[in-house]
Phi, psi and omega in degrees: 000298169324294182324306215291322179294309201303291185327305201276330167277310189244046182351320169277013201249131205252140185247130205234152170268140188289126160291189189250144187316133140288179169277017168252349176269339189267005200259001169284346179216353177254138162316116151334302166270354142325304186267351163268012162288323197284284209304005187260314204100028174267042178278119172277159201261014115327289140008293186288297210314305174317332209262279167121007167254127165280143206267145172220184165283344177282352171294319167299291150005276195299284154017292185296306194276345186307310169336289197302320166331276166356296156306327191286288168332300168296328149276012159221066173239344181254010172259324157233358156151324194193151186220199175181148203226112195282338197246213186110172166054043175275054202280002197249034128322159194234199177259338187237002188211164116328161177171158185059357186113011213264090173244358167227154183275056182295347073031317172266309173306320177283305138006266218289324175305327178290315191302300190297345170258026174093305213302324181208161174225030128192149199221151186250074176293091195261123152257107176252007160332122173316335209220142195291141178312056205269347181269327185302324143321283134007301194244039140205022163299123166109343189282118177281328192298309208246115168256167210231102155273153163220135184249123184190184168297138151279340176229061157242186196287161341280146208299311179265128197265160166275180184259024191355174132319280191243124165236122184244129193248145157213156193284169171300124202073020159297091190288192199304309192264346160276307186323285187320308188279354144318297243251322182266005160277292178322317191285339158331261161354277204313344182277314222259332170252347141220178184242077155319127181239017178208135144256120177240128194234114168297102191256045194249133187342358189272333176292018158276119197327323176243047156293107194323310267205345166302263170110011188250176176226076200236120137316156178303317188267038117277353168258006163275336169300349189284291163289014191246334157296300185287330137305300181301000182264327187276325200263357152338285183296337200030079150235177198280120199262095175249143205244172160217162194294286184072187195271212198144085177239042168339142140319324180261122171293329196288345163293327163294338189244009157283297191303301183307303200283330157314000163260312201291333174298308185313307197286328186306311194285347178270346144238053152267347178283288192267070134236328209272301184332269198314322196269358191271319193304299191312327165315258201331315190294000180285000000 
């Protein structure tokens, strides 16, 4: 649904199919064994249960491009200014385990795929996802290239929180104006303690107010007020932006997908803002 809007509304946004991650790529941030267990369908079913999925190969499939999006996304948000990943955002994955809806880290993987390939020495993760980033976190504690804000519920899942950089708990029923004025102190911190040269920003639709699975209370135009900070925060810095979905379980679907396509607009205009940037720089260097 989200594509179908996106293709139809925003005409000029070109839209590509993602490959899929390999195991030398997804092993830059996952256990080896791990990830050939999930891909045989060797999972114990403990395992399956963290995960909230039943494994099939098409699950693995997706999985892989959801992955391989991220990357797709990041890279060419640092060739033209900004990307969006329509899936994504699978932040409670581990290095050794599935969770949440989650089995690969994309988000983390595409991190390491940007460092080891040169391309950035630091990356910026804002997870505004209701629930806190606890695999993104996990597995990159002790890493100085990539820091992890996370934004969330405090007493929604997952019950036992990770340590993010920065983690902001907010209470249950919190709306639009503590969120915002959270959100603009967090970005604040993130200016004062690192210098990011990629933002991967987890865009998701669940801090809505009538989201099964939220528990917050932000209207549609505050989470547009949401991406709208956190852009102006990138086009400050002018950096380069790849966004992902992250979750979204309205009562209503077309509301998750409301939500959702107001980050894919946001992100569209900041890049005609660094594309407008980039084509004034290349002028003046003539």
């Amino acid at each position: 649904m989200l594509r179908e809007m996106v293709s139809s509304r925003l005409p000029q946004v070109r839209l590509d199919e993602p490959p899929a991650a390999d195991d030398s790529t997804l092993s830059l941030a996952h256990d080896r064994d791990y990830i050939d267990r999930f891909s045989r369908g060797d999972l114990s079913r403990k395992e399956l249960m963290q995960i909230g999925f039943p494994w099939s190969p098409e699950m693995v499939e997706r999985s892989r491009r959801s992955t391989g999006a991220t990357i797709m996304a990041c890279r060419h948000a640092l060739a033209e200014g900004a990307s969006v990943n329509l899936a994504g955002g699978t932040h409670h994955a581990h290095a050794h385990r599935g969770e949440g809806f989650c089995c690969f880290n994309d988000a983390v993987v595409a991190s390491r795929v940007m460092i080891s390939e040169g391309r950035v020495e630091r990356i910026a993760i804002i997870d505004l996802d209701v629930h806190q980033g606890n695999g993104t976190a996990s597995m990159t504690r002790g890493d100085a290239r990539i820091f992890t804000l996370s934004m969330h519920g405090a007493s929604n899942f997952p019950f036992v929180k990770e340590v993010s950089d920065l983690d902001v708990e907010l209470p249950d029923g919190s709306g639009d104006e503590p969120y915002l004025s959270c959100l603009d102190e967090a970005l604040v911190q993130l200016e004062q303690r690192f210098e990011p040269q990629l933002l991967i920003y987890l865009a998701g639709a669940d801090p809505y107010a009538d989201d099964r699975l939220g528990h917050l209370g932000l209207s549609k135009s505050g989470l547009a007020a949401r991406d709208a900070r956190v852009m102006a925060y990138a086009r400050r810095h002018m950096l380069p932006v790849a966004v992902a979905m992250a979750g979204g379980y309205a009562r209503q679907i077309q509301d998750s997908v409301d939500i959702h396509f107001e980050s894919v607009r946001q992100t569209f205009a900041h890049w005609q803002f660094m594309s407008g940037r980039r084509s004034h720089d290349r002028f003046h260097d003539r």
